[in-house]
C-alpha positions as CSV (number, residue, x, y, z in Angstrom):
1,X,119.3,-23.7,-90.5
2,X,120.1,-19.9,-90.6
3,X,116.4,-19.4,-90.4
4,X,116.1,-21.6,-87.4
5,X,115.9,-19.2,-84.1
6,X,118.1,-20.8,-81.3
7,X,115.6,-22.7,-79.7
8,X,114.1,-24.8,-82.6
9,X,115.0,-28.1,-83.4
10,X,113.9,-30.6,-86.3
11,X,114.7,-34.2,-85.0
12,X,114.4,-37.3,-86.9
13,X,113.5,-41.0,-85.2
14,X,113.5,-44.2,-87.0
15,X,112.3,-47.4,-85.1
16,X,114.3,-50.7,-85.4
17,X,112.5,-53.3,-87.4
18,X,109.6,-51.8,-86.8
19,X,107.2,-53.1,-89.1
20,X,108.3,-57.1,-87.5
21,X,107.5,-56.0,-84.4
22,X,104.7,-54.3,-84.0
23,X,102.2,-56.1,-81.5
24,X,99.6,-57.9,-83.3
25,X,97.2,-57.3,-80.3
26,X,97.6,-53.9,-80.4
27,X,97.4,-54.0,-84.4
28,X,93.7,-56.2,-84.3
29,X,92.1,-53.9,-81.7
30,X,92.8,-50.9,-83.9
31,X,91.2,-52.5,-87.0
32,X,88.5,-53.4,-84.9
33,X,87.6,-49.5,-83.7
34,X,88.4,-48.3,-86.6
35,X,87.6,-50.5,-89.1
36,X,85.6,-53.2,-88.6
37,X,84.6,-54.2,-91.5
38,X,87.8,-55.3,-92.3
39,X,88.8,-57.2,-88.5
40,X,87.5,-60.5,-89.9
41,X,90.3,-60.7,-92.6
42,X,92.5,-58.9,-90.6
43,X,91.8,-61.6,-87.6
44,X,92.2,-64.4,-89.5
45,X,95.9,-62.9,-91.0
46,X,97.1,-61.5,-87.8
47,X,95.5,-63.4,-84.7
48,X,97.6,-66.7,-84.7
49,X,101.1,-67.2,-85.0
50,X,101.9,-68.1,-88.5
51,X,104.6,-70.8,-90.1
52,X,106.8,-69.2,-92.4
53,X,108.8,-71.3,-94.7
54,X,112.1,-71.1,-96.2
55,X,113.5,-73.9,-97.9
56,X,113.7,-76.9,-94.7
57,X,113.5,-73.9,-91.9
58,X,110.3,-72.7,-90.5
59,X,110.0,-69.6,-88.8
60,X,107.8,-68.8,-86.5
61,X,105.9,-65.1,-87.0
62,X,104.2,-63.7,-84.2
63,X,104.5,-60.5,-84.3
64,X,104.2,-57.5,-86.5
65,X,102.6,-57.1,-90.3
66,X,103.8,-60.5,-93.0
67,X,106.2,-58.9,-95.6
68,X,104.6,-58.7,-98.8
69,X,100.9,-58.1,-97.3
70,X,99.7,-55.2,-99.3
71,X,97.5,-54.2,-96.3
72,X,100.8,-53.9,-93.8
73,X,101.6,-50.2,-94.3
74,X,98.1,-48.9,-93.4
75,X,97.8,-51.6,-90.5
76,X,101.1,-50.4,-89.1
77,X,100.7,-47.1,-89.8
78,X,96.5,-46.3,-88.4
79,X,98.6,-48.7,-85.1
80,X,101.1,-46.4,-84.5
81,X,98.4,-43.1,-85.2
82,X,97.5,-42.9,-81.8
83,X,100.9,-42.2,-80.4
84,X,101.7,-39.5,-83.1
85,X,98.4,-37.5,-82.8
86,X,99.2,-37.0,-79.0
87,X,102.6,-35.4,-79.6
88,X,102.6,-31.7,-79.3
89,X,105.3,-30.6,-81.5
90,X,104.8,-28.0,-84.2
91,X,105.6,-30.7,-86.8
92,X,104.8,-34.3,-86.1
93,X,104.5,-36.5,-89.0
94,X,105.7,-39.9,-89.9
95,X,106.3,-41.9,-93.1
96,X,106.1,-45.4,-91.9
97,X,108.5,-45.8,-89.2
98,X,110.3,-42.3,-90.2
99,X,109.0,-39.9,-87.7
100,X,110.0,-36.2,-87.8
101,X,109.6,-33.8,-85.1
102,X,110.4,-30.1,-85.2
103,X,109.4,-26.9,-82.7
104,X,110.5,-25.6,-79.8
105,X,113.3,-27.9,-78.3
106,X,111.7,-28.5,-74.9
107,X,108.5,-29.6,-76.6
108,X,110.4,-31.7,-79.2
109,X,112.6,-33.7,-76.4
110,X,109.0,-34.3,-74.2
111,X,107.5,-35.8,-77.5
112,X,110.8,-37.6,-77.8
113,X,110.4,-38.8,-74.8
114,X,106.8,-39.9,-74.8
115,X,107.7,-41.8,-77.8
116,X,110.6,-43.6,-75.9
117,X,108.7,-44.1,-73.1
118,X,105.6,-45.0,-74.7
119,X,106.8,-47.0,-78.1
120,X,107.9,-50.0,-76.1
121,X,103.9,-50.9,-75.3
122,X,103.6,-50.9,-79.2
123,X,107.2,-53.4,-79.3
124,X,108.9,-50.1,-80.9
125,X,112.5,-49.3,-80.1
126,X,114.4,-46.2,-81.6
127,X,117.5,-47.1,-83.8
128,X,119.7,-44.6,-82.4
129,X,122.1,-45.1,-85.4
130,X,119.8,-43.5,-87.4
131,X,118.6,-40.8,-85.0
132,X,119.2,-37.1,-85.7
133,X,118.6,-33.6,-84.9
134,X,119.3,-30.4,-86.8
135,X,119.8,-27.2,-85.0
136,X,120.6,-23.9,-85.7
137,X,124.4,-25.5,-84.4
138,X,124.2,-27.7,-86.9
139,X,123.4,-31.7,-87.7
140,X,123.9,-34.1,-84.7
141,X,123.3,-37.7,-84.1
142,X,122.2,-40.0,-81.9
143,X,119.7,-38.2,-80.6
144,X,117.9,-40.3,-78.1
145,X,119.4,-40.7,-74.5
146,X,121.5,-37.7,-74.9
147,X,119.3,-35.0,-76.8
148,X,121.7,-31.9,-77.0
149,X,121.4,-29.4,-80.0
């Protein structure tokens, strides 16, 4: 942080349940531009709504990637590529759901709020619990809906 000149920030954003609620939609196209030769598997996982079972309950899935599909973390995370790759801040990268933004602050609260303002289209929501930003003033939290650093 000593390093940090006064007008940097490094912010990090999680998304609530993110990988449950990604639109499927959204989801298929992607495959589809991007990889089409694997849409008909894809499509045949993803483009109904699928029964879950658990003991006598059934639950209804109708959105997002099925825990325990080995294909889920690249289908969620070529969705969501789009809406990194137009940030502008210095530093934009994600780990699944972990996105971490860092540059001038200005630049870092628009790309914070393109991601608020555009992450709902995709179903994405910020968990603001586990929202942060460190400054050159130190760690703060909560980030989103009050970004001061």
């Amino acid at each position: 942080m000593a390093t940090m000149s006064d007008d940097m920030v490094l912010v990090k954003l999680d998304f609530s349940n993110a990988f449950n609620s990604l639109r499927r939609d959204r989801l298929l196209k992607n495959v589809a531009d991007r990889m089409p030769s694997l849409y008909r598997f894809c499509w045949l996982s993803y483009a109904n709504t699928t029964s879950l079972q658990f003991r006598e309950s059934t639950v209804l899935s109708a959105e997002g990637a099925q825990q325990g599909d080995p294909l889920g973390p690249l289908l969620f995370c070529m969705t969501i590529q789009p809406l990194l790759q137009s940030l502008s801040s210095e530093l934009a990268a994600a780990y699944m759901d972990d996105v971490t933004l860092a540059g001038n602050k200005s630049t870092v609260a628009d790309d914070i709020n393109t991601i608020s303002t555009v992450g709902p289209s995709y179903r994405l929501q910020n968990n603001l619990s586990k929202c942060e930003a460190i400054s050159r003033a130190g760690l703060h939290y909560a980030v989103i809906g009050g970004f001061e650093v």
